[in-house]
GUKOL-285618 format. One record per residue (C-alpha): residue number from 1; chain; y negated, z negated, x negated. Coordinates in steps of 0.25 Angstrom, whole numbers, plus 5000, padded with zeros to 4 digits. Each point is the difference from the previous one (the first is absolute). Example, Ala and Ser with C-alpha at 12.3 -4.5 7.8 and 13.67 -1.06 7.14 Angstrom:
BEGIN
REC vexse vomar    v    w    u
REC     1     A 5018 4969 4951
REC     2     A 4986 5002 4994
//
This chain:
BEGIN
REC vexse vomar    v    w    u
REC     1     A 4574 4494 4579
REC     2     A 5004 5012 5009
REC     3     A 4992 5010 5006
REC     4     A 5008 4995 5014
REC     5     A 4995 4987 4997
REC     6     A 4985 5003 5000
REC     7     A 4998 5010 5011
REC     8     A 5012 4994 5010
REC     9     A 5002 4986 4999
REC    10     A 4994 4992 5011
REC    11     A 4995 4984 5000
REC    12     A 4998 4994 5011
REC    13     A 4996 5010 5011
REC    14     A 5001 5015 5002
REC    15     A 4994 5010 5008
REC    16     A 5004 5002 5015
REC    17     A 4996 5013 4998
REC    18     A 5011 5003 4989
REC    19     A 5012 4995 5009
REC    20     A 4996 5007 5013
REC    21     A 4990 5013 4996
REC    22     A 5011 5009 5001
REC    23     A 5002 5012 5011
REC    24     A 5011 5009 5002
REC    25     A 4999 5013 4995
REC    26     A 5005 5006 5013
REC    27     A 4988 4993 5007
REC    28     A 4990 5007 4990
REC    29     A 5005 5012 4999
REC    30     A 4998 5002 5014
REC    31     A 4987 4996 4999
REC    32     A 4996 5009 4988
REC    33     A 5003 5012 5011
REC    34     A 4990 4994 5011
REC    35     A 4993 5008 5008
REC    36     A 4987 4994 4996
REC    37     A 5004 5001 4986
REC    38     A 5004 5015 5000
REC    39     A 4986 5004 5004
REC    40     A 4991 4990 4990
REC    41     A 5008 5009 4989
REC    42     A 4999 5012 5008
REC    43     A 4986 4997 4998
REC    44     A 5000 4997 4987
REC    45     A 5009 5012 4995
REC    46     A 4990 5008 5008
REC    47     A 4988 4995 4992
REC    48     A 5008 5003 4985
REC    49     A 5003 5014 5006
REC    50     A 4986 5005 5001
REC    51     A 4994 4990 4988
REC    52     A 5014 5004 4989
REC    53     A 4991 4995 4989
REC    54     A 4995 4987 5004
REC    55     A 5008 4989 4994
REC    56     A 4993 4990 5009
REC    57     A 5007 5010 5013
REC    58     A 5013 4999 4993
REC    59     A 5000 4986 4997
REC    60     A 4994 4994 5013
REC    61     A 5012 5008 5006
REC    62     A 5010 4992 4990
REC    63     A 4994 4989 5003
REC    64     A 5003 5003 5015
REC    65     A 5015 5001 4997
REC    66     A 4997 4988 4990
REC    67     A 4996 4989 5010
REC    68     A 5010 5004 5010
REC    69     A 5012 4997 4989
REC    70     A 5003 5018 4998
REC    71     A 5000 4996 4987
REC    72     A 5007 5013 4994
REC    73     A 4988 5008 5005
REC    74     A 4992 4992 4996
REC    75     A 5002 4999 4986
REC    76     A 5000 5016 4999
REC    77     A 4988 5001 5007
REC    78     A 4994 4991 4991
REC    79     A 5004 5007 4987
REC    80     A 4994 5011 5006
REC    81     A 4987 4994 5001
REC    82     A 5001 4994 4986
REC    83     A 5000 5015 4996
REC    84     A 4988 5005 5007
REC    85     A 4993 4987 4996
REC    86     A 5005 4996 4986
REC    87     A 4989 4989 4998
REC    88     A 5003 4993 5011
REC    89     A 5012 4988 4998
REC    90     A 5000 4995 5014
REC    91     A 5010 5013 5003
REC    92     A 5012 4997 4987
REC    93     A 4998 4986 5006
REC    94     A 5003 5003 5014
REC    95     A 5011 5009 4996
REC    96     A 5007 4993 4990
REC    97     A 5000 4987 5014
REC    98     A 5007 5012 5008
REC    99     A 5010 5004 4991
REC   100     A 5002 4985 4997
REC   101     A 5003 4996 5015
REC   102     A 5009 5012 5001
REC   103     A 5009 4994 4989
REC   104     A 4995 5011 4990
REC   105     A 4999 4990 4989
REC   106     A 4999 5008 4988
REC   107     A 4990 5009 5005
REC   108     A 4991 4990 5004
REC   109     A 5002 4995 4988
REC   110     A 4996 5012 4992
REC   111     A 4990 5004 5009
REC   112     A 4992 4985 4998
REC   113     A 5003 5002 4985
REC   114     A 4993 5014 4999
REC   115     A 4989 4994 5007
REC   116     A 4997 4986 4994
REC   117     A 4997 5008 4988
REC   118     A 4991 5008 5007
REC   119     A 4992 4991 5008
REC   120     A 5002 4986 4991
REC   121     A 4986 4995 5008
REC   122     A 5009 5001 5015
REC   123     A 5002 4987 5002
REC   124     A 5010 5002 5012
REC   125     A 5007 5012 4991
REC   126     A 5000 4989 4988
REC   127     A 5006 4989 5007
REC   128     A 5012 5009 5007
REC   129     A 5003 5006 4988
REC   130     A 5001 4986 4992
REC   131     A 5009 4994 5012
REC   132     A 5009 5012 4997
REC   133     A 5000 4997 4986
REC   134     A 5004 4984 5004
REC   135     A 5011 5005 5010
REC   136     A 5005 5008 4989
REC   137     A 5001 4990 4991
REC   138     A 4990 5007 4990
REC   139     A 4993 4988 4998
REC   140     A 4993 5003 4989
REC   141     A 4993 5012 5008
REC   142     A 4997 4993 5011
REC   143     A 4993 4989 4993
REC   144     A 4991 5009 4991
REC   145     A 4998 5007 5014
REC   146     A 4997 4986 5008
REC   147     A 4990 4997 4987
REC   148     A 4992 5012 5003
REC   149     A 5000 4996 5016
REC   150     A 4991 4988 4996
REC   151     A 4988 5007 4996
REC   152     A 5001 5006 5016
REC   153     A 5006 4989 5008
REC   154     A 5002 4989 4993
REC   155     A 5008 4992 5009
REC   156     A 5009 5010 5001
REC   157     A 5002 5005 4985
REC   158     A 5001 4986 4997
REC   159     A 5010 4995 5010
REC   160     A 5010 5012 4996
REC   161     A 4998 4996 4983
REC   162     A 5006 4985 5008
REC   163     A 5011 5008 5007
REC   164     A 5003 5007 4987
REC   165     A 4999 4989 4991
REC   166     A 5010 4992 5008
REC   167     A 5011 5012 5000
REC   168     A 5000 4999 4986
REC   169     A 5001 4985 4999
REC   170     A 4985 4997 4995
REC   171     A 4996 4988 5009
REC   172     A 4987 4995 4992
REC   173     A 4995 5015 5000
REC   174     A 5002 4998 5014
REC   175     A 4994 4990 5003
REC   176     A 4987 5005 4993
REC   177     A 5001 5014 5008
REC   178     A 5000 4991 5012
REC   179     A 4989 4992 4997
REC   180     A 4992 5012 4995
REC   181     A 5004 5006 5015
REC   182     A 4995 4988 5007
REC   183     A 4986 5000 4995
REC   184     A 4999 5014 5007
REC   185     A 5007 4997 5013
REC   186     A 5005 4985 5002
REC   187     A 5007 5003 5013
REC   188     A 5008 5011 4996
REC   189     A 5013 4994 5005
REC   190     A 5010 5007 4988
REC   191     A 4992 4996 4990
REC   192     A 5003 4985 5003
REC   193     A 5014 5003 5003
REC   194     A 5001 5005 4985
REC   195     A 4992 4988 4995
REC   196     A 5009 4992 5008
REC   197     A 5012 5007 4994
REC   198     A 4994 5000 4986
REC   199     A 4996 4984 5000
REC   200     A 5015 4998 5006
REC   201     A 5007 5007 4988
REC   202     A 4990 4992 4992
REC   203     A 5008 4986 5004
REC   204     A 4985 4997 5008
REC   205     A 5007 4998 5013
REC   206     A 4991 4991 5008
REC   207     A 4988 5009 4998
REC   208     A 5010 5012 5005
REC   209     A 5004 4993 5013
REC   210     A 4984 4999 5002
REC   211     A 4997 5015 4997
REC   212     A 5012 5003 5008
REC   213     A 4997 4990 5013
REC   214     A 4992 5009 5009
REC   215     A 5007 5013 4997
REC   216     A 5005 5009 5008
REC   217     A 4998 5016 4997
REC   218     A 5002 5004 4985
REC   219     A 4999 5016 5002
REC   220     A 4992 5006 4989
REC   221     A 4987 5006 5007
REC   222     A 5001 5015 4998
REC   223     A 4985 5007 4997
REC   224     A 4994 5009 5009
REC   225     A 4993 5013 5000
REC   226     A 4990 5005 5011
REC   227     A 5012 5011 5002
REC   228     A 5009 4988 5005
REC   229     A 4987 4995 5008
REC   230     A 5001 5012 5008
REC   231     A 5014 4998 5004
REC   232     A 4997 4993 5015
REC   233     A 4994 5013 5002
REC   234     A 5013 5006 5002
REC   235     A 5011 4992 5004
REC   236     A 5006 5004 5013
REC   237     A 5013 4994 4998
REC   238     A 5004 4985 5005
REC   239     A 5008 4999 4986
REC   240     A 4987 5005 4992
REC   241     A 4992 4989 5008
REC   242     A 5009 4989 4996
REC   243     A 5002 5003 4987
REC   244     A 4985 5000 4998
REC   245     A 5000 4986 5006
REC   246     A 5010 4995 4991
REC   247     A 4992 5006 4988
REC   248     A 4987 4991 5004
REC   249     A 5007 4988 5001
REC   250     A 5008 5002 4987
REC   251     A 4986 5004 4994
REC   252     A 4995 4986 5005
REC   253     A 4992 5005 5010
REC   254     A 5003 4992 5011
REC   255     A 4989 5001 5010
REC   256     A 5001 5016 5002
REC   257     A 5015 4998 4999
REC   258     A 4999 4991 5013
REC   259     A 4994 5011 5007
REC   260     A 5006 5011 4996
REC   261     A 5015 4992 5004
REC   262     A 4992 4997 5013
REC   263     A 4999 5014 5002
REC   264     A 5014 5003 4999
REC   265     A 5003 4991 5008
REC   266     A 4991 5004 5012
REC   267     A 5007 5015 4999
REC   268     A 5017 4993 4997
REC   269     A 4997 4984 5006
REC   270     A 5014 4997 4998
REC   271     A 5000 5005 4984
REC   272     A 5005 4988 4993
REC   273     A 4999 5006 4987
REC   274     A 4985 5001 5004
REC   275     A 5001 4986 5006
REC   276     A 5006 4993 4989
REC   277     A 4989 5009 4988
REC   278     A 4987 4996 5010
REC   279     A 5005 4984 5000
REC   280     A 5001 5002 4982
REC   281     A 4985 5005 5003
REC   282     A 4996 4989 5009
REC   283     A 5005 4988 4990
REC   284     A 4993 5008 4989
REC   285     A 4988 5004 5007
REC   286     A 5002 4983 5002
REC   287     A 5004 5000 5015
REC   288     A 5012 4991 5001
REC   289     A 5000 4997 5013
REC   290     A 5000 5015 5004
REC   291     A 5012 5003 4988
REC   292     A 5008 4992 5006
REC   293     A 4998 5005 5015
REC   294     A 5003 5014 4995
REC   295     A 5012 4995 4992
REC   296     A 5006 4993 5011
REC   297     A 4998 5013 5011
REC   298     A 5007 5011 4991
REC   299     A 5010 4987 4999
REC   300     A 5001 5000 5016
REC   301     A 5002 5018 5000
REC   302     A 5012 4999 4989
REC   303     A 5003 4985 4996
REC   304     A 5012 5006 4992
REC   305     A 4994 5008 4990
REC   306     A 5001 4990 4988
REC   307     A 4987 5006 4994
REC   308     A 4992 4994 5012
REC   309     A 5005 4987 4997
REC   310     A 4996 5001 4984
REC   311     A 4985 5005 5005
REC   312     A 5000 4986 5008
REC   313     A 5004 4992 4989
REC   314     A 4989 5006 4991
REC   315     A 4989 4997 5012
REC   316     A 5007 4987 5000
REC   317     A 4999 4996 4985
REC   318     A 4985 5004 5001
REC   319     A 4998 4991 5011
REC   320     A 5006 4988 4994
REC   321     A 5013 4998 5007
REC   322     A 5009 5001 4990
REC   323     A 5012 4995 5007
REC   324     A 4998 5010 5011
REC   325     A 4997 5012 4990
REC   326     A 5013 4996 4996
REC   327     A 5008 4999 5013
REC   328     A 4996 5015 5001
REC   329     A 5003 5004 4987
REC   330     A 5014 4993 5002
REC   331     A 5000 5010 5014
REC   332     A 4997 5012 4993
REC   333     A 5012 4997 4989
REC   334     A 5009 4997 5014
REC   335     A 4996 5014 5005
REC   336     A 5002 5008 4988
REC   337     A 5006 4996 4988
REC   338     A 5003 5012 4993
REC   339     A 4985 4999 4997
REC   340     A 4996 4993 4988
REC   341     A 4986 4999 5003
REC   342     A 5004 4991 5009
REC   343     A 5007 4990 4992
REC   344     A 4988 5001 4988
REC   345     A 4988 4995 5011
REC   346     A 5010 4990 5006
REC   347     A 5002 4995 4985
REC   348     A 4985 5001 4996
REC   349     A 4997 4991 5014
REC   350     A 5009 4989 4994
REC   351     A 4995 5000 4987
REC   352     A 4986 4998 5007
REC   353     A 5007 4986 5005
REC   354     A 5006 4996 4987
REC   355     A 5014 5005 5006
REC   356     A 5005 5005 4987
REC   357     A 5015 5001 5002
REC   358     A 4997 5005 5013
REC   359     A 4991 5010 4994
REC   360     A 5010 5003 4990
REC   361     A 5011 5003 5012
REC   362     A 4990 5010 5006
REC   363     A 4997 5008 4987
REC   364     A 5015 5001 4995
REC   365     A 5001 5005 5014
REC   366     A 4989 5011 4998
REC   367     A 5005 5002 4986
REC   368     A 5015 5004 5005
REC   369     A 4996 5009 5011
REC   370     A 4986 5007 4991
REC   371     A 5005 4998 4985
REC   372     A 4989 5007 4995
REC   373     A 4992 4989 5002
REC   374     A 4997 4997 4986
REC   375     A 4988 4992 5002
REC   376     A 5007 4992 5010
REC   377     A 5011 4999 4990
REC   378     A 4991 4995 4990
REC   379     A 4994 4988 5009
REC   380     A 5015 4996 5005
REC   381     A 5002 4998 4984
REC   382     A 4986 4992 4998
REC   383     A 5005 4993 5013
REC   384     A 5013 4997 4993
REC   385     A 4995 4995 4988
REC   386     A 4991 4988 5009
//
């Protein structure tokens, strides 16, 4: 099974927050030169100046260029820290995060690597590095490196043996990784994606559909540090903001997600993308009812943004109405159809109803326009075979 398969294939939901989290770069850009912003790193550059040697200066003045997405300054300011303070692994972390986000692969990469073999009892070093290893297809690496992860967190470590073992076609040692994970944390929501996933290529299909019925997000939950705690501290950008919101509620965290979307909202009230993200958080935090009145206002401010529709069908889905979820669904594939995504939840609706041509119709759909879909591919195959 290919790594594609395990990290991007979706079931029956997926996250609102993947389809419409995205800001323009010209929008952050300009806020990056804020005012407000100008003078917390005014402040900040002030305090490394006349403390040159204090790693905790230099590195709470990355973490200023950090939370507000200045990712480039960031990561050097953090390797500076890291060579005042050696001994501390919160600083190769951060820094290897901020060459990532500012599409410096390799280096983050070699920076992680140096790290891990520094500091193998950083749990949030450990876990980014063996990720890297899985989305590099290093599989054996990443599973030695997972293996370790369960000694410090267990749902975690064991969750990413599951995601590892699946890559490389091992769906017994799956399984077990999963149910070794679950003990630790029964409600982490990947985990029982990847047991759903594994019992499916099993052939255990019915006890599949039930792991998978009450599904939605399957984002793996990234571990934190007290460095990536202090964060809020910082933000001054609108962008910053949301993209901490989105980060709660991929983490699962629904209830601060809420109010940290209510926020926004109060500062941008037209903002469907925040719109949109605070009814994901409501239906998780398990206000229905209020989902769907958010859904339905970001619908009324740009009823022809396809990815408004796709949210509703997911708030729909999770209310019971299938048929409606679906009706949306169907809108969103009417209002963009270049966009495969569309076509996958449209075709994961109707296989919910037992719709199986209709299903297959949709996904050949997705397939055409996103052919590297392989786990998509996959079930249009075991679909096939019915």
């Amino acid at each position: 099974m290919s790594r594609c398969n395990v990290l991007a294939a979706r079931w029956i939901l997926a996250a609102a927050v993947a389809l419409i989290a995205g800001c323009s770069r010209q929008a952050a850009d300009l806020e990056a030169h804020s005012p407000a912003l100008a003078q917390l790193l005014g402040q900040y550059e002030a305090q490394v100046r006349a403390r040159p040697g204090d790693a905790i200066a230099r590195a709470e003045l990355a973490l200023c260029y950090e939370a507000n997405g200045r990712w480039a300054q960031a990561a050097a300011h953090y390797l500076a820290a890291g060579e005042l303070d050696p001994a501390q692994p919160m600083w190769p972390t951060h820094a290897a995060h901020c060459q990532a986000q500012h599409g410096e692969l390799e280096a983050a990469r070699r920076t992680l690597e140096l790290a891990a073999a520094r500091f193998p009892d950083s749990a949030a070093l450990l876990q980014r590095w063996a990720v890297t290893c899985l989305e590099n297809g290093d599989y054996s690496k990443a599973r030695d490196q997972f293996l370790v992860l369960t000694t410090l967190a267990p749902s975690e470590g064991w969750t990413g043996v599951a995601e590892v073992d699946l890559a490389m076609g091992d769906a017994v040692g799956a399984l077990r990784a999963c149910e070794s994970a679950l003990v630790s944390d029964p409600n982490y929501k990947l985990t029982r994606f990847l047991r759903a996933r594994s019992l499916r290529e099993l052939g255990r299909e019915s006890e599949a559909a039930r792991e998978l019925q009450f599904l939605d997000v399957t984002t793996r939950r990234m571990l934190a540090d007290t460095w990536f705690d202090r964060a809020a501290e910082f933000e001054m950008a609108f962008e910053a903001r949301f993209a901490r919101a989105v980060g709660l509620l991929n983490a699962e965290r629904a209830v601060p997600a809420v109010a940290a979307f209510e926020a926004l909202l109060k500062e941008r009230p037209a903002d469907v993308r925040s719109l949109a993200n605070l009814s994901m958080a409501r239906a998780a935090a398990g206000d229905l009812e209020g989902a769907l009145a958010d859904c339905e206002r970001a619908i009324r401010l740009d009823p022809r943004r396809a990815s408004l529709h796709r949210a509703l069908a997911l708030v729909l889905f999770r209310t019971g109405s299938t048929d409606e979820s679906i009706e949306s669904a169907r809108r969103a594939c009417e209002l963009d159809a270049a966009d495969g995504q569309n076509f996958a939840l449209l075709g994961n609706l109707m296989e919910t109803r037992q719709d199986f041509l209709g299903a297959l119709d949709a996904w050949r759909k997705s397939l055409r326009l996103d052919p590297s879909q392989h786990g998509l591919r996959l079930r249009i195959e075991a679909l096939e075979k019915r």
